[in-house]
Residue, then its C-alpha position, 0 to 999 in steps of 0.5 A: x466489499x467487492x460487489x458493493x457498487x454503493x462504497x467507495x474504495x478509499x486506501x487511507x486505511x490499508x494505508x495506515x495499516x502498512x505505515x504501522x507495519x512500517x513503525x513495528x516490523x518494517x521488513x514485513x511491509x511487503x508482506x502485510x501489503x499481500x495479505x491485504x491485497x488477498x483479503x480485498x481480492x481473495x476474501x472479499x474483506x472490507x479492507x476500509x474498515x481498521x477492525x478488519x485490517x487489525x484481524x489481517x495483521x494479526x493473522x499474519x502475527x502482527x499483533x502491534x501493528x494491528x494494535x497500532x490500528x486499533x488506536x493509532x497514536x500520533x506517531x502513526x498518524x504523523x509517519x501517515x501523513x509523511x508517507x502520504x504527502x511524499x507519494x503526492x509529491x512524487x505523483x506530482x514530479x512525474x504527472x503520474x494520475x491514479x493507481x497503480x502507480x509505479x516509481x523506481x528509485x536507484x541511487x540517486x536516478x528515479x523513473x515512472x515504470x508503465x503500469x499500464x503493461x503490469x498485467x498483459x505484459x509482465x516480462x516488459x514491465x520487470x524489462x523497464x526496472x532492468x534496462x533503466 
């Protein structure tokens, strides 16, 4: 998937994916995210395509959000649609343009946290959650 210069990359699907981990087992949200960062950037695995997701969250037991992918019921696809919609407001509310994209919430006190430092200096962007 990786070397593939031809597909473009759409998250829609992980998407979907994570938002039916969200309606199943919501404590595993962060969980379902790692195993589907390692199966794009490890395995090398076309996290577009809903069959290879059902496999990455079924390895991962589970098995009903992974069914909810294979056949996303109008649930899914309206808590989708909810989950998408408000990260496009909250993009807009802090002029945040692509990804990553980070905003910390606490209380009632939001911030966009700069992503740009994620990878070259981790220390100073743990350091903006902490001092904020």
């Amino acid at each position: 998937m990786l070397h593939d210069q031809q597909k473009k990359f759409d998250s829609g699907s992980a998407t979907l994916a994570i938002t039916a981990v969200s309606l199943s087992n919501p404590s595993r949200e962060i969980e379902a995210l790692k195993a589907i960062q390692r199966a794009r950037y490890v395995e090398g695995l076309d996290v577009t395509s809903l069959s290879v997701l059902a496999g990455v969250l079924s390895s991962q037991g589970l098995e009903n959000a992974a069914k909810k992918v294979l056949d996303p019921a109008a649930d899914l696809l309206e808590a989708n649609h909810t989950r998408t919609e408000r990260a496009k407001r909250l993009m807009r509310e802090f002029g945040a343009r692509g990804v990553p994209t980070f905003i910390a919430e606490s209380g009632s006190k939001r911030w966009m946290l700069n992503s740009s430092i994620l990878f070259s200096n981790p220390h100073e962007w743990v350091r903006q959650l902490v001092d904020s």
